[in-house]
N, C-alpha and C positions, 0 to 999 in steps of 0.2 A: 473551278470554273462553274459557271451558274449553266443552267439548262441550256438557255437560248444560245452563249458562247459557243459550249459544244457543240449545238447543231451547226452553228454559223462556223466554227473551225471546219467539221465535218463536209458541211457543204465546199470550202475554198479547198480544200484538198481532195477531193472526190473527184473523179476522172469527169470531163467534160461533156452531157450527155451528145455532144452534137458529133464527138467522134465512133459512138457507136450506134445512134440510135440514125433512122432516115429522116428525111427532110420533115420538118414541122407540117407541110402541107401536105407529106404521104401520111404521117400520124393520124391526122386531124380528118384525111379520106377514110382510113381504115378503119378508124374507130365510129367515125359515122354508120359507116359500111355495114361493121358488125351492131350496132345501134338498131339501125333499120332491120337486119336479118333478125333481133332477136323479136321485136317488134311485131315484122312479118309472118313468123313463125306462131307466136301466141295465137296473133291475127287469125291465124287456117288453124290453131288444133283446139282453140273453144270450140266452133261450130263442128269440125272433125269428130272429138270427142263425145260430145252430145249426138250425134247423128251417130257415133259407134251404141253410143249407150241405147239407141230405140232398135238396130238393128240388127246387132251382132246376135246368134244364138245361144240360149241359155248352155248348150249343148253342144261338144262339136270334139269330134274323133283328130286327134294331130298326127299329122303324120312327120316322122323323123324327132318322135317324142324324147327317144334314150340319145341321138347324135345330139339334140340341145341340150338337155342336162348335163351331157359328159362336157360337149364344148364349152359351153356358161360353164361348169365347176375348172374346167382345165383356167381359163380366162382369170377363174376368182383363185387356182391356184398361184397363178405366173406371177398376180397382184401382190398377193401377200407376199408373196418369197420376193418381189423387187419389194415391197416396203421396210419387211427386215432386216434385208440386205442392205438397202439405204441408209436404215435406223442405229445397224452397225456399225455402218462406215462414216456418221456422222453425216450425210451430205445434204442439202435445201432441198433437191425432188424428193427428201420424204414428205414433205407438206404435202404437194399435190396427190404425190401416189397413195397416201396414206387416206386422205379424201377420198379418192376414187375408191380404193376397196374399199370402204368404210358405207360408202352410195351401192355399190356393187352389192355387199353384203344385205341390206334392205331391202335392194330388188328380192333378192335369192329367199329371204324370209318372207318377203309377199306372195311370191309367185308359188314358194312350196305350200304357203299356209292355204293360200287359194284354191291352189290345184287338188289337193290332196282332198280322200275323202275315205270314209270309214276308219278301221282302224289308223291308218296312216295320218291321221288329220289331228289327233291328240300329242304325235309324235314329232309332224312338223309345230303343232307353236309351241312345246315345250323346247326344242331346238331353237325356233324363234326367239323365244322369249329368255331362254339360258345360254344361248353363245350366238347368235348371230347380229343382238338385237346390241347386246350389249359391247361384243366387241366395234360392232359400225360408232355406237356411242365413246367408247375408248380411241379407234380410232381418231375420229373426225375431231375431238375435241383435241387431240394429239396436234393434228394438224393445223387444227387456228393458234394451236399455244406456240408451234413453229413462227407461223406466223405473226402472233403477239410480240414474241421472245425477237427476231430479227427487226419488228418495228421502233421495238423499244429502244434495242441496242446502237440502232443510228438515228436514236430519237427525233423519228416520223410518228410514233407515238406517246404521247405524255401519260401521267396518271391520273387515271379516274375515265379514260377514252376506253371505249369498245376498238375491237380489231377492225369490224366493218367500218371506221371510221379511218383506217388508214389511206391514205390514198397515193396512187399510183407515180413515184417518181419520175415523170416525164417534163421537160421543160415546157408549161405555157400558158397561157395567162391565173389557169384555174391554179395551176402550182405556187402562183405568186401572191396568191388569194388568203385571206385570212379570213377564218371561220367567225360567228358570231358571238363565239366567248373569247376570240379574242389569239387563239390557240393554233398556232402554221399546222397542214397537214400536210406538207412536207417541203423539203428542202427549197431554196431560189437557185435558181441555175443563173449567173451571169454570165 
């Protein structure tokens, strides 16, 4: 069977999205929805950000300094223990969870590289730089190859495509669209 076959078998045997997804016009609110929030959101933390960066002090005493560090590391412990556990047991949330600590771990290298000062500041970026920096990059890459590997396999992705090129199998117009080389990015729902 040639590629396209298989997608098009793949597609007529594939459960129908209309029985589990909601109505095309709740899709097409929500996604708006989430659209506009992220939109919104930029919107306030350019100016947010800028106005933190003339005002904040170079200096400033935190209080509940050792209950954030314990809680943030408790948080990056639960992560990795659900990610391994996941990567165990074979299952799809290792993608996301595998991301999220992977994001997690970079804060936690920024913030100690940051924060830290005199002796303690050679120790975080070498920490930084030999396990945290590079597992987030282990991670994260882990996690698009999930997602590489699952697009491929119901061929939503072809070769020579980036992951970010995959796109979201939902019935509707954009699904039934064909890219400008020519190339489905993903399945037709009849």
């Amino acid at each position: 069977m040639s590629p396209e076959q298989r997608r098009d078998l793949i597609t007529r045997l594939s459960r129908p999205a209309d029985e589990i997804l909601p109505s095309k016009r709740t899709l097409r609110w929500v996604r708006e929805f989430r659209i506009v929030l992220m939109v919104g959101s930029v919107a306030v933390l350019v100016p947010w950000t800028a106005y933190l960066a003339v005002t904040l002090p170079r200096l400033y005493v935190a209080h509940n300094w050792d209950r954030t560090w314990v809680g943030f590391d408790i948080l990056l412990l639960v992560m990795l223990t659900a990610t391994g556990v996941l990567g165990f047991l074979r299952r799809q949330l290792l993608g996301p969870a595998a991301f999220a600590t992977g994001v997690l771990l970079i804060c936690d290298a920024w913030f100690d590289v940051m924060t830290a000062h005199g002796e303690d500041k050679m120790v975080s970026i070498l920490t930084a730089l030999l396990v945290e920096l590079p597992l987030a990059a282990v991670l994260i890459a882990g996690s698009l190859q999930v997602l590489r590997l699952t697009a491929a396999r119901l061929w939503y992705l072809d070769s020579g495509q980036h992951s970010w090129q995959v796109r979201i199998p939902v019935p509707s117009q954009a699904d039934r669209a064909v890219s400008g080389n020519g190339r489905r990015f993903g399945p037709r729902i009849r």
